[in-house]
N, C-alpha and C positions, 0 to 999 in steps of 0.2 A: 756469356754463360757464367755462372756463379763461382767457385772455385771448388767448391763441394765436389759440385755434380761434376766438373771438369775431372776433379781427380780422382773420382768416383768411374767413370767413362772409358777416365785412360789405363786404369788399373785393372779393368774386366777387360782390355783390347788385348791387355799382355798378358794375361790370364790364359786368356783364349789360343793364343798365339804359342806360349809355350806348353799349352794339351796338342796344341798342333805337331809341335815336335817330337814328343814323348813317344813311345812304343808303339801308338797307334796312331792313327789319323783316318778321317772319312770325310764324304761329302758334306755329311752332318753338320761339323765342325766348322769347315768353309760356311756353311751358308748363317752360322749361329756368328759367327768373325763377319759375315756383309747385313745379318741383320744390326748389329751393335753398331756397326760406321752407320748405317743408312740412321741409325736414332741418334749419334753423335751429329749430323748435319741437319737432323729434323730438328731436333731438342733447339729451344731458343732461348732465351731471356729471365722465363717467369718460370715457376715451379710450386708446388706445394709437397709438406712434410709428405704425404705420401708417395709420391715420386720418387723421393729420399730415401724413402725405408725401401724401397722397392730397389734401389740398386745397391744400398747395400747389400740385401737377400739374395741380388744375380751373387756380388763379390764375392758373399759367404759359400753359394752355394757350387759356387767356381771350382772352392778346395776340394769335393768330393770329386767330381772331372778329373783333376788334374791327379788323386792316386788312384785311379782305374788302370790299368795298364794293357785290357785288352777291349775290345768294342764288342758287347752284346746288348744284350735285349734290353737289360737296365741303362747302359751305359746313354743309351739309343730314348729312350725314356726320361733320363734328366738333360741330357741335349732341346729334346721337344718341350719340357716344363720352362728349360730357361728360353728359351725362343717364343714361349707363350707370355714368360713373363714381361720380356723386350715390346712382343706386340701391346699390351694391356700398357704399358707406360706408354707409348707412341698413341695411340688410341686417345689416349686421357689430355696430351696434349692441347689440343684444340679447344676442350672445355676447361680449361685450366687456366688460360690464359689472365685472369684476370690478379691470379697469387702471388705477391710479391717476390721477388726472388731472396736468395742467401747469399746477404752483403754483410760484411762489417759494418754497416750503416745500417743497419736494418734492424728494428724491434723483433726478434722474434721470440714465442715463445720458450718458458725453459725447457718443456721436455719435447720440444725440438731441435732442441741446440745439445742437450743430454739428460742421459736418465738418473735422478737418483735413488739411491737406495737408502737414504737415509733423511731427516728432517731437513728442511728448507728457514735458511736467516729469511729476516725482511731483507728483501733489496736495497732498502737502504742503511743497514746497520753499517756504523764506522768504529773500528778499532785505531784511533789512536796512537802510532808509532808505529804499533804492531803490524799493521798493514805495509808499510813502505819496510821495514826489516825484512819480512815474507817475502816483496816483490823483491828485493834485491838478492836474496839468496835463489829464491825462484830463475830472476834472470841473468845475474852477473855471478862469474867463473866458472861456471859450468858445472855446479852442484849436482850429481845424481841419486844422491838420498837425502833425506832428512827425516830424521824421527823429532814427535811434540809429544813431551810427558809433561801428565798434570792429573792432579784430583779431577773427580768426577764435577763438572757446572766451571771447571776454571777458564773453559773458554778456547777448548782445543779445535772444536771441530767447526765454529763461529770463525774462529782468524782462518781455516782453512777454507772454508766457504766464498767469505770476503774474497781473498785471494782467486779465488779458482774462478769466479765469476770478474771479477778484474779485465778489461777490455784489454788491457797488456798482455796477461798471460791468455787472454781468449787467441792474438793475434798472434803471439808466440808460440802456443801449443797445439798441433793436432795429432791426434783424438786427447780429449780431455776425457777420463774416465775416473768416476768416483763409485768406490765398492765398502757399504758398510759391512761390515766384519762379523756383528753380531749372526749368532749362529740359529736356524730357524731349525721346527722339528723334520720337516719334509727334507732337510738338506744330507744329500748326500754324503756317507761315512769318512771319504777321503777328504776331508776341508781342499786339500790344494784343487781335487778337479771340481769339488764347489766355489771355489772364486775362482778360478777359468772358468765358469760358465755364467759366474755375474760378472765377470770383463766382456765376455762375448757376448753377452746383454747388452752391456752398454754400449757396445760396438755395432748393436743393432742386429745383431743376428737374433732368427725368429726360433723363437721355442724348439721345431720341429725338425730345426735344422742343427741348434744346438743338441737334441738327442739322437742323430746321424752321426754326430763328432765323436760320442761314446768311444774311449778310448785313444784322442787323439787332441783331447781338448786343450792341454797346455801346450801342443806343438802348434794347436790352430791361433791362439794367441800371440805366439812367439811370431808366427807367420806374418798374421795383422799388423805386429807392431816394430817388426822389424824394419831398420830405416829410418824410422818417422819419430820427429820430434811430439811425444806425449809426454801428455803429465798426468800418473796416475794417483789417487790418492786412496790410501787404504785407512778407512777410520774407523777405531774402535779396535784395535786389535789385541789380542788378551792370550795369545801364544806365541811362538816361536815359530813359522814355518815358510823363512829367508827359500826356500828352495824353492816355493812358487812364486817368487817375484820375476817381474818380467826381464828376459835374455833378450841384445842386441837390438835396443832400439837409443836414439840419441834424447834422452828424456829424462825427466825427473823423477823421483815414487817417493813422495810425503806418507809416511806412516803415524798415525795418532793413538796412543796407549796410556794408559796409568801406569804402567811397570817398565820402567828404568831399566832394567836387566831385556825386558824382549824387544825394544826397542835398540840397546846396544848390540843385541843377537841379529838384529836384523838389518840396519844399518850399519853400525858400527859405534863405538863410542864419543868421536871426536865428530861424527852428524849431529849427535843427538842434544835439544836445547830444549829446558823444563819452563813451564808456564805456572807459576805463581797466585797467589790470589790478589786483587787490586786491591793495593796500601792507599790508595786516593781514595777518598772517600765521597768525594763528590762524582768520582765515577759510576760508582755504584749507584748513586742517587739518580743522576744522568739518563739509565738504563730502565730503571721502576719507574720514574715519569714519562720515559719515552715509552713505553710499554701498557701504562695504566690511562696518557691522555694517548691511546693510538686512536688514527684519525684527526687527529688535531681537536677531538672533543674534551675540555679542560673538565675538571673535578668541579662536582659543583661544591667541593667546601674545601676549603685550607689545611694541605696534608704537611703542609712544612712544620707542623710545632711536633708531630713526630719524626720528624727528620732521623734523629738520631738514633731513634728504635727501629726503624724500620731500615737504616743501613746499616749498626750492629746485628741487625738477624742475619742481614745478608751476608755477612763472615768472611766479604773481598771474593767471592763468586760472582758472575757478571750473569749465571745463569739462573742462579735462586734469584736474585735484582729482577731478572726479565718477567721469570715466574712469578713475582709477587706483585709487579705491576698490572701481570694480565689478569689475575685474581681480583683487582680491584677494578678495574675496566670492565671487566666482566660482571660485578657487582652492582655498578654504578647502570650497565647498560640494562639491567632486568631489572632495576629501580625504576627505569624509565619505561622499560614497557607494560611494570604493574600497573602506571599512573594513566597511561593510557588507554 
């Protein structure tokens, strides 16, 4: 069985087990505790992402059980919903068979492996030094903050990316959670219980059930990630607000900001390391080519005798560089489709 789903399994048995204990207890209970073993010995090998989401959804919905403190009607009603939901994965079972399981070895998509909220690198973009400096503060001494300041295009949330997707810290960290910070209109007034509810996003819990939590959503975080080695990453962050970062979990929280001052506010001063604009010049250059021949499709005419106008514009930004190559790419490729 995959390791997901294993600790996905064993975490709704305990779940279960200490509603067993609490104030109340019923038949209910018992038979939702022999449905979960009987899908723990059914459950085989293969799986797909929905199977996944679907026990995360029992896990999440576990929390609301467990602060009931007396058995009625409702109580008696999310018992039956999760027992429905146990059947419907048991069910799917047998026609499922054919989905590869969640291995370390295993190609799986990315937004089955997590959700983001914010732009997506190419998979294969390399940073350069900067990657292996990441990985070691990442994984050697036992770093639990780090804030990255830098102008806007220098390259903060690219080395973060890199990183986070890294098979090292894939193997290292569970749950890996990335929450862009940027603030929407629909977003609720309190910023902190708006990102608990894009951590509990990312955490896989369902809309519906993150507005059940109303009122309890930084504890249901704290709950999730207590224990557990995550790496969370907050990018883009443009205020001060250290009090919703995550409590009691053995894990990392990379913060990415322009301002120097909310970054020492929030991790501290002596976390905090600034990212610069690229004094290589042929780095920049590196970035606009990789960007303008993507796909391995080359220029059909010789852009090097601008070389050096087109890495002055780029001002040591690696993201204005990428910008300007896809501007030409994109040029190149509606030239092509005028002619045909």
């Amino acid at each position: 069985m995959a390791i997901i789903q294993t600790f996905l399994l064993d975490k709704l048995s305990d779940a279960i087990e200490k509603a067993k204990s609490s104030t109340f207890s019923s038949p209910d209970l018992s038979q939702l505790e022999k449905d979960c073993n009987e899908l723990k010995n059914s459950i085989g090998e293969k799986f797909n992402s929905k199977i996944t989401e679907k026990l995360y959804s029992l896990n999440n919905e576990i929390l609301l059980l467990r602060n009931r403190h007396h058995f009625n009607i409702e109580t008696r009603r999310l018992i039956n919903n999760l027992r429905k939901t146990l059947a419907e994965i048991k069910d799917e079972l047998p026609r499922r068979a054919s989905y590869t399981c969640w291995t370390k070895n295993t190609n799986v998509s990315e937004k089955n492996t997590y959700r983001w909220s914010t732009r997506l690198t190419d998979p294969n973009t390399k940073i350069p030094s900067f990657e292996d400096r990441a990985m070691e503060r990442l994984l050697v001494g036992g770093f639990k903050s780090i804030g990255l300041v830098g102008m806007a295009g220098v390259g903060k949330t690219t080395l973060c990316q890199v990183s986070f997707r890294n098979l090292k810290v894939m193997s290292h960290f569970f749950p890996r959670i990335w929450i862009c910070m940027s603030r929407q209109p629909k977003d609720d007034p309190d910023f902190e219980k708006e990102v608990a509810r894009r951590m509990l996003t990312c955490l896989g819990f369902e809309d519906k059930v993150v507005d059940k939590l109303e009122g309890q959503l930084i504890f249901a975080v704290r709950q999730q990630l207590k224990g557990k080695r995550c790496l969370t990453v907050f990018d883009d962050v443009d205020e001060d607000w250290s009090g919703g970062l995550p409590e009691g979990c053995d894990g990392t929280v990379i913060v990415t900001t322009r301002s120097r001052n909310v970054a020492e506010n929030i991790v501290g001063r002596k976390k905090v390391y600034g990212l610069l604009p690229v004094m290589n010049k042929e780095r920049c250059w590196d970035i606009f080519m990789g960007a303008a021949e993507k796909d391995g499709k080359a220029l059909p005419v010789d852009v090097s005798e601008i070389k050096g106008d087109i890495v002055e514009r780029c001002g040591g930004l690696p993201l204005v560089a990428k910008m300007m190559g896809q501007i030409v790419h994109e040029k190149n490729q509606n030239k092509k489709e005028s002619y045909n």
